[in-house]
N, C-alpha and C positions, 0 to 999 in steps of 0.2 A: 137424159144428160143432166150433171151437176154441177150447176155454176160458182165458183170459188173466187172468191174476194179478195183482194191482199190489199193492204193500207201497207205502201211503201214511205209515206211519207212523213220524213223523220230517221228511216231506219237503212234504206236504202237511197233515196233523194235527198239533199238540202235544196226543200223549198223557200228557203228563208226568204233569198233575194226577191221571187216574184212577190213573197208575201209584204215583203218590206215596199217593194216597188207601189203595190196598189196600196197598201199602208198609206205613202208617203204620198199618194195621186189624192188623196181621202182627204189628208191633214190640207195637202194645197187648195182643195175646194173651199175652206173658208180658211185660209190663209195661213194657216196655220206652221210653223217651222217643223221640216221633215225629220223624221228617227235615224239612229245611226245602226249599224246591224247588229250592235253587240242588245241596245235595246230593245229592237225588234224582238231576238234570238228571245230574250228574257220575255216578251208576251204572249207567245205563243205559248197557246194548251187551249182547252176548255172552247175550244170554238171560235170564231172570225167576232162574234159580237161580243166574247170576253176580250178580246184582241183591242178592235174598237175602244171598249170603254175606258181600257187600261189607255190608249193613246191620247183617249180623249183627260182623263185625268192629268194626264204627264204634262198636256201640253194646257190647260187649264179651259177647256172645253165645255159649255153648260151642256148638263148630262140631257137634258130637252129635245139634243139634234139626233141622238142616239141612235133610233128607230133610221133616223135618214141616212147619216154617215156610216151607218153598217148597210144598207142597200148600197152607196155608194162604193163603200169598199167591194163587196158581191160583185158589182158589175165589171169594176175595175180590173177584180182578179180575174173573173171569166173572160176577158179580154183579153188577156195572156197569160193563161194559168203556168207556163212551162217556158216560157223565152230564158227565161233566167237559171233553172231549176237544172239541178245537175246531180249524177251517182256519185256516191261519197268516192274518195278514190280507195284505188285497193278490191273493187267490188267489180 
């Protein structure tokens, strides 16, 4: 048997929201003021720790915690990667 992959996400889901939600769970661990989803939308690509660092910039974050605040966010999304996450409509 051959096992086939499909990376829905993006094309078929907007996972924005959950991304945003643990985004925004990441930013309040060290107090930081939460993203709104058009920002969000604009950092996503390239991976959770380009995501991070882009938040961490935004929000003027010493890039030091980096390492942490991207296991933070990890944890956070894994904790409900899909509560939020919905098929685009139409599909």
């Amino acid at each position: 048997m051959t096992d086939i992959v499909f990376d829905l996400d993006g094309t078929l889901i907007d996972s924005a929201p959950d991304i945003r939600d643990a985004a925004n769970k990441m930013l309040a661990s060290v107090g930081a003021a939460p993203l709104d989803m058009e920002t969000t939308v604009s950092f996503i690509g390239n991976g959770i720790p380009k995501l991070v660092e882009r938040a961490m910039k935004a929000r003027d974050i010493d890039m030091s915690q980096h390492a942490r605040l991207t296991q933070v966010m990890l944890d956070r999304y894994d904790e409900n990667p899909a509560t939020l996450t919905r098929l685009y409509a139409g599909l």
